[in-house]
C-alpha positions as CSV (number, residue, x, y, z in Angstrom):
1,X,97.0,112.0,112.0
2,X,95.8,109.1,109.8
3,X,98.1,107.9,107.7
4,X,97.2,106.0,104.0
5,X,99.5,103.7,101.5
6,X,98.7,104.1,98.1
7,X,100.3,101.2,96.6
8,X,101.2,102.1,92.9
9,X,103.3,105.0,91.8
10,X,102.2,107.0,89.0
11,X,98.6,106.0,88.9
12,X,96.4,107.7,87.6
13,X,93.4,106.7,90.5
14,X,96.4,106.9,92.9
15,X,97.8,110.1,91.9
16,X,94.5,111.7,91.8
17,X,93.5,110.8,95.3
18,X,96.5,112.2,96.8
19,X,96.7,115.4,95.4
20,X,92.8,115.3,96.3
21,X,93.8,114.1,100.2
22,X,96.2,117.3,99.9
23,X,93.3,119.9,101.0
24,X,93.6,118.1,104.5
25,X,97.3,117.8,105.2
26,X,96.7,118.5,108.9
27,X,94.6,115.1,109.0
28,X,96.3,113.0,106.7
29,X,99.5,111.8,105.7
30,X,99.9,110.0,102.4
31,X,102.2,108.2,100.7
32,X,102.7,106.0,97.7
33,X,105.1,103.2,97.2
34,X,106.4,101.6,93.7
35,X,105.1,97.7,93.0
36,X,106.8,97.2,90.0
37,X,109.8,95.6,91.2
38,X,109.8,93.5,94.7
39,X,111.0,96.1,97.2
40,X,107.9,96.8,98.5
41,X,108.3,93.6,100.2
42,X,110.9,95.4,102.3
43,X,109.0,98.4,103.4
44,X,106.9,98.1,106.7
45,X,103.6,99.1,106.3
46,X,103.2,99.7,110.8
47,X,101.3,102.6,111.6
48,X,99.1,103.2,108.4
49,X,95.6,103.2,109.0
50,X,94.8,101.8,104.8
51,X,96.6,100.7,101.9
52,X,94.5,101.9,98.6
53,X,95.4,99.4,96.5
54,X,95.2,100.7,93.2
55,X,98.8,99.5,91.7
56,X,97.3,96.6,88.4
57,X,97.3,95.6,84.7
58,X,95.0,98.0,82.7
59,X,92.2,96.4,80.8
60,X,93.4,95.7,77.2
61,X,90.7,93.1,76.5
62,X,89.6,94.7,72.8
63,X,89.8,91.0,71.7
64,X,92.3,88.1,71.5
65,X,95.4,88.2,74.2
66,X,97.9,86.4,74.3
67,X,98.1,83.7,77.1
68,X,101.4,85.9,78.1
69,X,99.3,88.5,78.9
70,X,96.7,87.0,80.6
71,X,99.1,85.3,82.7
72,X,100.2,88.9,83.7
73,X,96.7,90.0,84.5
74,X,96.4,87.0,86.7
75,X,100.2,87.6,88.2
76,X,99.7,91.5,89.3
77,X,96.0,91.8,89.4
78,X,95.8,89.1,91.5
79,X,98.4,87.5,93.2
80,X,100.1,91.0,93.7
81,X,96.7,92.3,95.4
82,X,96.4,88.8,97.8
83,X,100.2,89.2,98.6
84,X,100.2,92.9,99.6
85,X,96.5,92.5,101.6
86,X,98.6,89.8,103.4
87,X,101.2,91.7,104.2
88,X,99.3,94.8,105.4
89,X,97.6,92.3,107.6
90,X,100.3,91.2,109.3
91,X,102.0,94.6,109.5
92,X,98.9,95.5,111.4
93,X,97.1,98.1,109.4
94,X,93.6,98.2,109.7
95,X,91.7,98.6,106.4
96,X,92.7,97.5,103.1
97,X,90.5,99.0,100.3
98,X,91.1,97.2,96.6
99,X,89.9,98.9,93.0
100,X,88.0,96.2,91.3
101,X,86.1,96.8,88.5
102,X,82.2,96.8,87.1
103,X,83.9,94.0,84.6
104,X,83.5,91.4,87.3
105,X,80.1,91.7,85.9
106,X,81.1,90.9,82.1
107,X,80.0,93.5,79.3
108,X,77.7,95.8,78.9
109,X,74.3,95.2,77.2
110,X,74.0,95.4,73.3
111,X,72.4,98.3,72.1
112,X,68.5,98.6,72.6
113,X,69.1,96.7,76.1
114,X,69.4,97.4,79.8
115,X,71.8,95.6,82.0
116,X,70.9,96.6,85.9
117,X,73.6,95.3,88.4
118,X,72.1,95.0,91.9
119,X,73.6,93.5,94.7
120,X,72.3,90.4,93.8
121,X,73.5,90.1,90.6
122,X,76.1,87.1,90.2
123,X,79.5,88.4,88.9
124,X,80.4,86.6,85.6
125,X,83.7,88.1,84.0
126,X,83.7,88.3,80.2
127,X,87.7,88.0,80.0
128,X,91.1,87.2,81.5
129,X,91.1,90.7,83.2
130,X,87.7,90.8,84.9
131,X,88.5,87.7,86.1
132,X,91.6,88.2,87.2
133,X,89.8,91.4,89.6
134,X,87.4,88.4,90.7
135,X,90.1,86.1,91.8
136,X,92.0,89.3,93.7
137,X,88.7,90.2,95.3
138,X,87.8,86.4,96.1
139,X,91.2,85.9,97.7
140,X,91.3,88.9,100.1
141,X,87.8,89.1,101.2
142,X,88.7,86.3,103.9
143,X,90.9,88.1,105.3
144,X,88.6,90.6,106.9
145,X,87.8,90.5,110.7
146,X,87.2,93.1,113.1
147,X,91.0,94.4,113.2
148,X,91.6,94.3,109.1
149,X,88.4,95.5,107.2
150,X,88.9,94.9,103.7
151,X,86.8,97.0,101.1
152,X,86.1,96.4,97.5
153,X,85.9,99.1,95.4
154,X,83.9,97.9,91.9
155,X,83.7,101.3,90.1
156,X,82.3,101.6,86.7
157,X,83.9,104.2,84.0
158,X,85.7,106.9,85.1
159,X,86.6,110.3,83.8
160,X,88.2,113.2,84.5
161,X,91.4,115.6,83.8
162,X,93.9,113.3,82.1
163,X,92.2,110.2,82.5
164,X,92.9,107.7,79.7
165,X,90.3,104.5,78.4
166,X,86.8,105.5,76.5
167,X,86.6,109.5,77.8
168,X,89.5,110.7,75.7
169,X,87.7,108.9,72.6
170,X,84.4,110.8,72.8
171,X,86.3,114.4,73.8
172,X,88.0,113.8,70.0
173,X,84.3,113.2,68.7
174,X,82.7,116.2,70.7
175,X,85.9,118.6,69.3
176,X,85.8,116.7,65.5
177,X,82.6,115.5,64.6
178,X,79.7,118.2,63.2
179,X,77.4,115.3,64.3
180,X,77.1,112.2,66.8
181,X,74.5,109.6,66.9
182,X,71.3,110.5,69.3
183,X,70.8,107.3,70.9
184,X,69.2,107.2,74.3
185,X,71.4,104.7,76.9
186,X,72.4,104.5,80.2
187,X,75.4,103.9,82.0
188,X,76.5,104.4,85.5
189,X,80.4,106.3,85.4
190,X,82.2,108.1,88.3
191,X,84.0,111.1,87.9
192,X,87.1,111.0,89.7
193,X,87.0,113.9,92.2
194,X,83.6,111.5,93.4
195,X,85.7,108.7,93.7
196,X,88.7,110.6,95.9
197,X,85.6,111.4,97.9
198,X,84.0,108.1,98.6
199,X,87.9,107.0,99.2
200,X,88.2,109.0,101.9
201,X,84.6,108.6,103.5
202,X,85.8,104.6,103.1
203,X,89.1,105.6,105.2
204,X,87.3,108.1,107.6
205,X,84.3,105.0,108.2
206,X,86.7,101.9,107.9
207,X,84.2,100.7,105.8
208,X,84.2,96.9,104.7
209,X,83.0,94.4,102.0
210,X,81.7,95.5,98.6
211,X,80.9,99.0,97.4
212,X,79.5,100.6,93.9
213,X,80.8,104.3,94.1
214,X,79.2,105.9,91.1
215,X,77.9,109.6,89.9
216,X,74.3,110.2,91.3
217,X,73.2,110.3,88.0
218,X,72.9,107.9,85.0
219,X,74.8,109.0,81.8
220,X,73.8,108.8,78.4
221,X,76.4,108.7,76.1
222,X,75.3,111.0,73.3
223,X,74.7,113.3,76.2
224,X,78.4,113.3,77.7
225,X,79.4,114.8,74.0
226,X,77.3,117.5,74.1
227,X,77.9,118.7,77.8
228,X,82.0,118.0,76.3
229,X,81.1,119.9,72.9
230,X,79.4,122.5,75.3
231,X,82.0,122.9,77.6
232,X,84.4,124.1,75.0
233,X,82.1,126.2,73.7
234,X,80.6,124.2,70.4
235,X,77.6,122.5,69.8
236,X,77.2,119.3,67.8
237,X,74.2,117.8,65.7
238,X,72.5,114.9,67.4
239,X,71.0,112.7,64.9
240,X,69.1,110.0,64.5
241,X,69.9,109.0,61.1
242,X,72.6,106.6,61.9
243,X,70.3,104.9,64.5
244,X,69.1,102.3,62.2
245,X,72.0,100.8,60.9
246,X,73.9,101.0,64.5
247,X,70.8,99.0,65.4
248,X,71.7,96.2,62.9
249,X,75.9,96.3,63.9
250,X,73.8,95.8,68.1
251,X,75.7,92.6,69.4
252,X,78.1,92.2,66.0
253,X,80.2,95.3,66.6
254,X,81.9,95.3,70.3
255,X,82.6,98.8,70.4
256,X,78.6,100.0,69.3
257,X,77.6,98.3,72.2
258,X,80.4,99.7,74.3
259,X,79.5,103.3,73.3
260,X,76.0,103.3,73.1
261,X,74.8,100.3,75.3
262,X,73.1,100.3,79.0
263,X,75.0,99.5,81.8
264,X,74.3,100.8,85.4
265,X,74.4,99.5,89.2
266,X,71.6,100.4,91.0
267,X,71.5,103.5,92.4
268,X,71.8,103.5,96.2
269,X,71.4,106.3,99.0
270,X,74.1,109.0,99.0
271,X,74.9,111.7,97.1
272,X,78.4,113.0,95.2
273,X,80.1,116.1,95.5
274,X,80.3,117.2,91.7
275,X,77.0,116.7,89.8
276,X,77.2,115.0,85.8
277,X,77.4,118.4,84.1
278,X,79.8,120.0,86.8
279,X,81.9,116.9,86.8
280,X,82.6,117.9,82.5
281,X,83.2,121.4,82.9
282,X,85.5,120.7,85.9
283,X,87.3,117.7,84.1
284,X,87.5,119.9,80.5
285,X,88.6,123.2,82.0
286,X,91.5,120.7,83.4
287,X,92.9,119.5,80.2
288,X,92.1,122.8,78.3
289,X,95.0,124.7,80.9
């Protein structure tokens, strides 16, 4: 039986993957341990095959922070993730994998743009908190050698039943709004039953280095409201009408080009379990229960 450490209680990546690890309890035992305070020190971490390390800061980077909170990004984000890939090195446990973040790669592109991250692109955080992923990644990836494989996980948006972040802000516009904005974008986003997947294929390969786990298809924003709209049974207006003037707030306004601007990795060889339209019926029957 392999056994996995999620480090972080009360995740909400952490939480999902272990009631998803659940369907094979024969195979796998999983457990979580709390990071808030520094009793995890004290636990030994022999016999587990991976730590998922998902415990961190959330990104609150709409703006100005306050150099106490960027401290804190840069306190659990990072040293937090170095210390605990350290310890599970010398503990003996064979894999670590770490949730980075698409934000090592800064913002998205302004609207009208496409920004295409291969694995060639150079990371370049746009804040404390991408950086602070950078610096985590950056201090655990020399750690790996052929008995600790560390794996990077730098997944872009995800959704799903009771997630929290941009998803819950276009389900109120699908269920509210008689109309949404018809723009044509593209973004790369990973629903998280396809992340619990690629998790567990990471585990079941010992994979290491750095990975882009995504959906196998590109979303477009004004799209993801009607399949929401659709999966509750209401349609919504797409209009172009508000196209010009969102055009003019492109690169002024933060959150037009969050919504409505391009951002994708390249998409690589593999499919995911749950397609885009079977990932927002899934993750809407969820939260309509």
């Amino acid at each position: 039986m392999k056994k996995i450490l999620i480090t972080g209680a009360n995740s909400y990546i952490g939480t999902s993957f272990a009631n998803y690890m659940a369907q094979w309890l024969q195979e796998y035992q999983v457990d979580t341990i709390d990071m808030v305070d520094g009793s995890w020190r004290e636990k030994s971490f022999v016999g587990y095959e991976s730590v998922f390390h998902v415990a961190g800061i959330a990104h609150q980077d709409s703006g100005k922070i306050t150099e106490e909170r960027k401290q804190l990004y840069f306190k659990v984000n990072t040293d937090l993730t170095v210390d605990t890939a350290k310890k599970a090195k010398a503990d003996g446990v064979k894999q670590f994998i770490f949730m980075s973040s698409i934000i090592v790669y800064g913002a998205s592109a302004k609207l009208g743009e496409k920004k295409v991250i291969t694995r060639d692109t150079i990371p370049s955080p746009a804040g404390a908190y991408g950086m602070s992923k950078l610096k985590a990644e950056e201090g655990i990836l020399p750690l790996d050698d052929e008995g600790f494989r560390v794996c990077v996980l730098r997944p872009p948006m995800i959704y799903g039943p009771g997630c929290k972040g941009n998803y819950p802000m276009l389900v109120k516009a699908a269920l509210k709004l008689p109309f949404f904005p018809d723009i044509q974008n593209e973004r790369s986003m990973l629903f998280i039953d396809n992340l619990c997947a690629y998790v567990k294929a990471a585990v079941d390969g010992r994979l290491s280095g750095i990975h882009f786990p995504q959906n196998s298809e590109y979303v477009c924003t004004s799209q993801m409201v009607k399949e929401i709209a659709l999966a509750h049974g209401r349609n919504i207006w797409m209009t172009k009408v508000f196209n010009p003037v969102l055009r003019l707030m492109a690169g002024k306004v933060g959150v037009v080009d969050k919504v409505f601007g391009s951002l994708l990795y390249a998409q690589e060889k593999g499919a995911t379990p749950f397609s885009f339209s079977e990932s927002i019926v899934l993750t809407e029957r969820e939260i309509s229960r």
